[in-house]
C-alpha positions in Angstrom: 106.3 65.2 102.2 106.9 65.3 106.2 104.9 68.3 108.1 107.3 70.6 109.4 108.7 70.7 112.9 109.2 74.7 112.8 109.2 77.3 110.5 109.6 80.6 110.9 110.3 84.2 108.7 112.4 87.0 109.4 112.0 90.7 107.4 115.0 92.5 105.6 115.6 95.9 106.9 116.8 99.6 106.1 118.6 102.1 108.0 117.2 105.7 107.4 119.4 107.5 109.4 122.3 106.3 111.7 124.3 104.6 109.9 127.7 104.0 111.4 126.6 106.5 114.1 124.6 103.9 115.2 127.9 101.8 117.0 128.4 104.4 119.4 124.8 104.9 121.1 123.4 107.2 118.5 119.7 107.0 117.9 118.8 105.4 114.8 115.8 105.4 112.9 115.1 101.7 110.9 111.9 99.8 109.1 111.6 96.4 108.3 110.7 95.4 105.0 108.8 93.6 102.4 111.6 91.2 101.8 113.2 88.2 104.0 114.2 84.7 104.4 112.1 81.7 105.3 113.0 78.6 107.6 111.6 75.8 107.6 112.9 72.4 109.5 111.4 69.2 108.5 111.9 65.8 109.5 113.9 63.4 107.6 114.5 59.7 107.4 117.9 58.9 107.6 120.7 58.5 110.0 121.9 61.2 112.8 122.3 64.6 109.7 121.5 67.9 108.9 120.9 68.6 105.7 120.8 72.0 104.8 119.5 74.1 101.4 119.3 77.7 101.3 117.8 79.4 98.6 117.3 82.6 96.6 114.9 83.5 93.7 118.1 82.3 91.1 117.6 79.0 93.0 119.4 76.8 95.5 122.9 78.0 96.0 124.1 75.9 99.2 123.5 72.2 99.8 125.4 71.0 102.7 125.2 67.6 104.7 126.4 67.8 108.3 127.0 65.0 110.8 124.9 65.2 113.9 125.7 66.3 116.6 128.9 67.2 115.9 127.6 69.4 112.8 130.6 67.8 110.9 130.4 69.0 106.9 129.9 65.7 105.5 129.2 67.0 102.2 128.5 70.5 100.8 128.5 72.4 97.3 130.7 75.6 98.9 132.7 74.3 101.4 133.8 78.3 103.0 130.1 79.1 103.4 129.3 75.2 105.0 131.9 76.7 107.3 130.6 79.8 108.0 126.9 77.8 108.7 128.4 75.3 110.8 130.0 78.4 112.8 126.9 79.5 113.6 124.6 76.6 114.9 127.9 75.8 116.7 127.4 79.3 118.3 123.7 79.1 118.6 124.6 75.9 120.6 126.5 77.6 122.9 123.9 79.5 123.6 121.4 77.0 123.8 123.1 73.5 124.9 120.0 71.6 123.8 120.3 72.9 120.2 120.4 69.9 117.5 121.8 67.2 120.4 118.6 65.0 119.1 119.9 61.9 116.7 117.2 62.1 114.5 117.7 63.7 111.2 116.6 67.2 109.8 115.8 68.9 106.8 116.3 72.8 106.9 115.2 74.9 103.8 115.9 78.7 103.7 114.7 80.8 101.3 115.5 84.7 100.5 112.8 86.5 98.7 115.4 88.8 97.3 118.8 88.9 95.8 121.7 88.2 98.0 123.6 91.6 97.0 120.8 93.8 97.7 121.9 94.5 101.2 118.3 93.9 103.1 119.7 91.5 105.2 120.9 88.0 104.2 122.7 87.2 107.0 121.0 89.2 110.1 117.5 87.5 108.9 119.4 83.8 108.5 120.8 85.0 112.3 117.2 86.1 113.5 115.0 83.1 111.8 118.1 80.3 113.3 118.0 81.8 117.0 114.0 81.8 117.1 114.4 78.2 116.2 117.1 77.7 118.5 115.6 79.8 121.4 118.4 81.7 122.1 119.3 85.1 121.8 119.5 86.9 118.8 121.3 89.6 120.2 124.2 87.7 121.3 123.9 85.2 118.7 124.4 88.2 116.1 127.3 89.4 118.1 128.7 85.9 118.6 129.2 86.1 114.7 128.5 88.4 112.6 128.8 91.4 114.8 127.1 94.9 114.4 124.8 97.4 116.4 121.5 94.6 116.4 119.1 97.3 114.9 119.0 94.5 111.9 117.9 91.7 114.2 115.4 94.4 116.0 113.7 95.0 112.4 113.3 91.1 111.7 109.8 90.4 113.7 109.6 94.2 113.9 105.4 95.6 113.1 106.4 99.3 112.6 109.3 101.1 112.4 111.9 101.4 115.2 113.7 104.0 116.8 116.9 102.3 118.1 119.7 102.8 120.2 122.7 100.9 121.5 122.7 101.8 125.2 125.8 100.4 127.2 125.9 97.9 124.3 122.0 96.7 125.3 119.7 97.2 122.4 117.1 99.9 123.2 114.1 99.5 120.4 110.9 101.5 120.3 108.0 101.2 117.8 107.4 104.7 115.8 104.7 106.2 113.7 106.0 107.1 110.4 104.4 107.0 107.5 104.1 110.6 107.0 101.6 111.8 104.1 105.1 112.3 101.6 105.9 108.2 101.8 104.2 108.5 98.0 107.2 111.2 97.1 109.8 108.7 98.8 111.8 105.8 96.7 114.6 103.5 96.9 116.7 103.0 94.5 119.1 100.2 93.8 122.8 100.9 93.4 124.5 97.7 92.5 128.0 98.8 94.1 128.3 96.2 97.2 130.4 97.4 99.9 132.1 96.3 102.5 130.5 97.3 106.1 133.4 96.0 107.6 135.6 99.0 105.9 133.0 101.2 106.1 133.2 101.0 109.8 137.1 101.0 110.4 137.1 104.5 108.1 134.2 105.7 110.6 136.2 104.7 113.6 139.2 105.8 112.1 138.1 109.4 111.9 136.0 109.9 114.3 138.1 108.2 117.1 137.2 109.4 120.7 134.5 112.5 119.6 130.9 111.5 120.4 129.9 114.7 118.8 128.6 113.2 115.7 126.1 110.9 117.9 124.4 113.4 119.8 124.0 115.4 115.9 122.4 112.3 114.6 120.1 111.5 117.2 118.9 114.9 117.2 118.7 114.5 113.1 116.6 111.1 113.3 114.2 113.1 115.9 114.3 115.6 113.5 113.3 113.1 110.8 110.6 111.2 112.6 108.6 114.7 113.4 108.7 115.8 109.7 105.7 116.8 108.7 106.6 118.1 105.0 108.6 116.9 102.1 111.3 120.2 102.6 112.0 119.8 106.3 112.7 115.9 105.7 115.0 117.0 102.8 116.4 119.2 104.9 117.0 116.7 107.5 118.5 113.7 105.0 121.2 116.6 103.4 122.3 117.5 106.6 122.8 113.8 108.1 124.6 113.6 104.3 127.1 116.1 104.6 127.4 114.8 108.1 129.2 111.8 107.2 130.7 113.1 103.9 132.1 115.3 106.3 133.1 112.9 108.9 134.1 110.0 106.4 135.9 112.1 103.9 133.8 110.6 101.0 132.0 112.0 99.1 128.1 111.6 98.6 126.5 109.1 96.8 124.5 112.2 94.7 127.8 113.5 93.6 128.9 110.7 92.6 126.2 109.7 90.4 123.6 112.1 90.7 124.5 115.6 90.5 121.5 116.7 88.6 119.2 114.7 90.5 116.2 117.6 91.8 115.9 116.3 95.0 117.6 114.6 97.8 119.3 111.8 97.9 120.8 109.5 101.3 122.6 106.6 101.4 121.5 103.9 103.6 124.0 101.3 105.4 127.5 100.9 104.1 128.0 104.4 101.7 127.9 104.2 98.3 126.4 100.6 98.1 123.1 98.9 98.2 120.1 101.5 98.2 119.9 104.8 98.0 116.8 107.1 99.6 115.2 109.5 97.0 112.6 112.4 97.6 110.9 113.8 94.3 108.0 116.3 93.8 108.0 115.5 90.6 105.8 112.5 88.8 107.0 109.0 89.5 106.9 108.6 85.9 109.7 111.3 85.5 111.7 110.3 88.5 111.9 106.6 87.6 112.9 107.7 83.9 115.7 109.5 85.4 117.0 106.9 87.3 116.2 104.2 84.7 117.9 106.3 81.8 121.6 106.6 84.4 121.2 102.7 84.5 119.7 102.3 87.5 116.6 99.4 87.0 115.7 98.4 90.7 113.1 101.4 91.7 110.8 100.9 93.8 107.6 103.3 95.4 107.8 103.4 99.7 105.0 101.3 99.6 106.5 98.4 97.5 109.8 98.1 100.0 108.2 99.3 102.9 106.5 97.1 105.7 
């Protein structure tokens, strides 16, 4: 087997507070994760290709062949996402004229440490581990495709948590203490109902339109939230950002929707209603996983196992 030529990883990511708030300049509190996606570029003896496998722990799940350097599919497993790939190095290219113009051949391996539908961050860690290996910028190489605020991209070589704000569209990211003595009380639970961020945004947009209101509220919230010093005001905190949005979204939490009598508090985080919930508990891990486990919900996990 050939040594390989670069290889790099990128961390998953959750938003605490911010979510969709996050668009229009509000301050947004985000941690990197446990979780990511490896890439790894070896050499490879054959004529003038890219070959391409990306994994996840189910296995390989794209195999695609491209011509180089026209990044031509030549060959592929799932033809829309070998589209979607060849999308993106063309637009890392754009952003780096040098990228794959050599006419030897290449072998790139990804590899996901997590399921693809738990939200962490499939495509902003592929987007973050291909611009490091392109040397270009993330930023724009995120915006150039996928789109979004960037506090994902921030969160994928990120040590700490991140305060992050969009300021005249330029990504402002700070590191941040928190891992107050309640991270123990704190878990993150796994929904299983994928939305679509896409939608998610238009309803924000849609009824929010012009007022900037709700941004100066939840930058004041994820201040709020950094400087907690006790389980009840960071409860306090995550019910208020809650009925924020209910408010502001018109839908309704996800505790009411399937936990209404759940003890402590529980936040979205990203898209509503989809990947992982937040939890607080004063109660025994033992009795708050049983809770969760006995509704359905399997994927629990302590602060410390999802957590950076």
């Amino acid at each position: 087997m050939s040594k390989p030529v670069f290889q790099t990883r990128a961390q998953g990511k959750l938003l605490l507070t911010g979510e969709y708030a996050v668009l229009d300049g509000a301050l947004a509190l985000a941690v990197p994760v446990r979780f990511g996606q490896s890439l790894q570029v070896e050499a490879l003896e054959t004529d003038n290709t890219l070959l391409w496998r990306a994994g996840n722990p189910e296995g390989v799940w794209l195999e695609s062949r491209f011509q180089l350097p026209n990044l031509a599919i030549l060959q592929t497993n799932d033809t829309p996402a070998a589209e979607r790939l060849a999308q993106i190095l063309h637009a890392a290219r754009r952003l780096n004229p040098a990228f794959l113009q050599q006419q030897s051949s290449l072998l790139v391996s990804t590899q996901t440490d997590f399921p693809r539908n738990w939200g962490l961050g499939t495509s902003s860690t592929l987007i973050a581990a291909l611009a490091r290996w392109a040397d270009a910028d993330p930023y724009q190489l995120l915006a150039d495709t996928f789109g979004g605020s960037g506090y994902d991209i921030a969160c994928a070589y990120a040590e700490t948590p991140i305060l992050f704000r969009l300021d005249d569209g330029r990504p402002r990211v700070s590191a941040v203490e928190f891992r107050p003595a309640f991270t123990p009380q704190l878990y993150f639970i796994f929904l299983g109902k994928k939305q679509d961020s896409r939608e998610g945004i238009r309803r924000y947009r849609e009824k929010t339109g012009r007022d900037k209101g709700p941004v100066q509220r939840i930058s004041e919230l994820t201040q709020r939230a950094v400087q907690a010093v006790s389980l009840a005001v960071f409860e306090e905190v995550l019910s208020e950002h809650e009925h924020l949005l209910s408010q502001l979204l018109e839908l309704p939490r996800a505790r009411d929707l399937y936990f209404p009598d759940y003890w402590g508090e529980i936040k979205s985080l990203g898209a509503w209603g989809g990947d992982f919930v937040l939890a607080t508990s004063q109660r025994s891990e033992a009795e708050t996983r049983a809770f969760f486990n006995e509704k359905g919900f399997g994927v629990f996990m302590r602060w410390n196992e999802m957590i950076k």
